[in-house]
Phi, psi and omega in degrees: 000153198262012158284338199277153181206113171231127189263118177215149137297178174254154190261135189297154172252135185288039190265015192183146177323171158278168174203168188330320206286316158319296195284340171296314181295313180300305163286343167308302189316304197295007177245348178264316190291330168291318203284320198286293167325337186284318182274057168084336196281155143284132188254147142242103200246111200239154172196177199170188184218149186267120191236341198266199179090172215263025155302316194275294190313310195259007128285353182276300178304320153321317160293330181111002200235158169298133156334267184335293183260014150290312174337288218272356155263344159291319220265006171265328173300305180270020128001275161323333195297333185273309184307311184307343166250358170073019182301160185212022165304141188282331172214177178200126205250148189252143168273324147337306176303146171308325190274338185247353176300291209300338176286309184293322214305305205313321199268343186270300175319324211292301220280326170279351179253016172232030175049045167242050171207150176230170168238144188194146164293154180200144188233107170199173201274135172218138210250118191255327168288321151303339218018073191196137170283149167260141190241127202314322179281004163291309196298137157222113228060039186071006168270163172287083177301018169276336191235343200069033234219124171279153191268171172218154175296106178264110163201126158193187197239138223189167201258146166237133191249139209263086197286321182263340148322328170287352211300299186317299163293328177305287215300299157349252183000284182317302212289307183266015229353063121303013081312066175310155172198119261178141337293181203287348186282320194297324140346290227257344182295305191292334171297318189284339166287298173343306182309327176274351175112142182251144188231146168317145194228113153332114180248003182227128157235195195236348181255347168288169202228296179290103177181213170242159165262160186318152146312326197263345199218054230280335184287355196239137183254156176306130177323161182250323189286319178298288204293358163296293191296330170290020205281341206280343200261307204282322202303299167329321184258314191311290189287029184056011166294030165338283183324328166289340186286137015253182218260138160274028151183089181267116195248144188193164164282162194311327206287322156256028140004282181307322217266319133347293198268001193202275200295305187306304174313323184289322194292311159328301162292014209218338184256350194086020183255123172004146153262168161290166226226316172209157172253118183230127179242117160333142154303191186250103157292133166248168185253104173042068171043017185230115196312127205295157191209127166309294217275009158274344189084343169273051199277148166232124215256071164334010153263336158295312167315300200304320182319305178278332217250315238031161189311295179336295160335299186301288184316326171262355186254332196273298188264351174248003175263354206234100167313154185265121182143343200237187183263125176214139173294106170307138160233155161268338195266356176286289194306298212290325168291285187348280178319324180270330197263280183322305185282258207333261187339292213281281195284310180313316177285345158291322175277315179303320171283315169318320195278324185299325208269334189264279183338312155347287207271008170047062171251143220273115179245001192299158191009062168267130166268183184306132168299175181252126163265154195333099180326287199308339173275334177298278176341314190286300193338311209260356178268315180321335177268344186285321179248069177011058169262070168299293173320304154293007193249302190299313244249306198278345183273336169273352154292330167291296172311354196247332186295316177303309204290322167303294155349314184275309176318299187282331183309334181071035187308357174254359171282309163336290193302320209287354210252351161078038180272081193299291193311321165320282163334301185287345180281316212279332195276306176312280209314298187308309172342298226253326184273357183288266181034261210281006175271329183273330171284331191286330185252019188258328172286024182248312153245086177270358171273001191271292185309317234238287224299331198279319162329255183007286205295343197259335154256022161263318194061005166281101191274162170189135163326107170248056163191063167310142167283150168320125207259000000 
């Protein structure tokens, strides 16, 4: 239904705690899912965790621990992510359930019985951090460069889904978008592999353990990447969401792109089932240039931010210094200007004066509603959320805030009080009033505890600093 809007991260895998690069995809999701509700739509907003594969089996065995209750202590951490990020996902689905074991095994027969899957030895370097085989031109220096990782010789024999039958329509799809795929450097990328050709894909192996196993083949557990992608298909029947299918929009990073974009569609087409309507893939974060990674070891841990930041900081500093789509370098001394300057100075010192000053002047706010802010500046907001233009939709809501705080420096509204020209006053006060209002609906799918705290304050008037300083 075209009211309907369904939303996913991609579900993360629990082979290590979250780090930023977790928490950017999610708040990217969680301002599309507020903006869409906000305009109306019904949302179905999904996010989860990856649990199975032989990634999982060997940090799990590191800990000391059973697959199973590493999992189930990982997959609380990113839990965690929605109080701790003010996320407003509707569900959160695990692979681990029993209802979704059951649903791919179901969805995989329906594929063996219409013959698109064979069985054959296969022999190749396989990247246990991808969890994907590699091929020598993957490689540079002979490593996987996503992990730094030498890949190891793998052959055994296992089922395959007949992958390269599809190449001719996928490319179609992609090409005309119906398969959108975003921004378009990202598009041409996947086209441009099309172009080498689609080769037949392992959907099972026999030496991993942790996973589900096949219906029909009990010795083989299912690709973790296949039981994954089916999480967005099972997800849809677990929570009743039938009515949502198929999903409008899946956002994720560069690295499972492919698999998204070439293996999720087939498996669709191979079953007669919908497709997803767009892809939109995220850039990289670095560190001192060097992209944050679990298996690199340079992780920055979204619970220190938030601590020191608060959630609101993290969310405006995370979507407005980085276009969403490119690759951007973390500074932590960024997000701390960001806050004094854009938070504190800018919007917070606009609502402490507004709000000081009509308390001041004991001026009457019972029902004043939200003011009208430029229409034409609104309208670009809402088309920038629209192509995930985050960084332009904020750059343009700071111009409305930078636009305000000037307006009050030259009117001099307390020269106004001191000259005791009250109606003049109350007018200039009332328009600030109404437009902090409507600045607060405008930023609540970005802050949304900034939004609820300026509400509060502006029918309470108990003021306090909402973007206090930093200890």
């Amino acid at each position: 239904m075209e009211n309907r809007f369904y939303l996913t991260t991609p579900i993360y895998y629990v082979n290590d705690k979250p780090h930023l690069g977790h928490a950017y995809t999610s708040i990217a999701a969680d301002v599309l899912a507020r903006f869409y509700r906000h305009g109306g739509r019904e949302v179905f907003f999904l996010t989860g965790t990856d649990e199975h594969g032989a990634k999982v089996a060997q940090a799990a065995k590191r800990a000391g621990q059973t697959p199973r209750e590493f999992a189930d202590r990982i997959a609380k951490d990113f839990e965690g992510l929605t109080p701790l990020l003010a996320l407003t996902n509707d569900k959160f689905i695990r692979t681990t359930d029993p209802k979704h074991e059951k649903i791919v095994r179901e969805f995989l027969q329906k594929l063996f019985d219409k013959g698109r899957f064979y069985k054959k030895s296969y022999e190749g370097l396989y990247c246990v951090g991808c969890e994907e085989f590699r091929t020598e031109k993957d490689l540079v220096d002979g490593k996987c460069p996503a992990h730094n990782y030498v890949p190891e010789l793998h052959k055994e024999e296992n089922w395959f889904f007949k992958l390269s039958a599809f190449e001719g329509q996928i490319k179609k799809l992609i090409e005309s978008d119906e398969l959108k795929i975003e921004p378009v450097s990202r598009k041409n990328e996947v086209l441009g592999r099309l172009k080498e050709g689609l080769e037949d894909i392992s959907i099972s192996r026999k030496s991993v353990s942790w996973g589900v196993k096949l219906p029909w083949d009990k010795t083989q557990t299912i690709y973790v990447w296949v039981d994954a992608l089916l999480n967005y298909y099972s997800a849809a029947q677990i929570f009743d969401k039938k009515g949502f299918w198929p999903p409008d929009l899946h956002l994720m990073a560069r690295e499972i792109m492919w698999f998204h974009a070439v293996l999720w569609p087939a498996l669709l087409l191979a079953a007669g089932e919908s497709l997803p309507k767009r892809i939109f893939v995220h850039g990289y974060f670095t560190i001192d240039g060097q992209k944050i990674s679990k298996t690199l070891g340079n992780v920055v841990d979204p619970n220190d931010l938030v601590q020191k930041y608060g959630v609101d900081a993290v969310r405006y500093y995370l979507l407005r210094d980085f276009p969403f789509g490119e690759d951007g370098d973390v500074s932590l001394e960024r997000l701390k200007e960001r806050y004094h300057s854009d938070l504190a100075a800018g919007l917070g010192n606009l609502v402490q004066r507004v709000l000081s000053m009509v308390k001041k002047y004991e001026l009457k706010t019972q029902g004043l509603e939200p003011g009208e802010l430029s229409e034409d500046k609104v309208k670009a907001i809402k088309d920038d959320l629209e192509h995930l233009s985050f960084q332009s939709a904020l750059a343009k809501i700071w111009q409305l805030i930078d636009a305000l705080n000037k307006d009050i420096a030259e009117t001099e509204p307390w020269v106004l009080g001191r000259k005791n020209k009250k109606a003049q006053l109350e007018g200039f006060l009332k328009g600030c009033f109404r437009q902090i209002l409507a600045l607060a609906d405008l930023i609540e799918p970005f802050l949304p505890q900034t939004s609820a705290e300026i509400k509060k304050q502006a029918e309470t008037l108990k003021l306090k600093p909402i973007f206090p300083k930093l200890s």
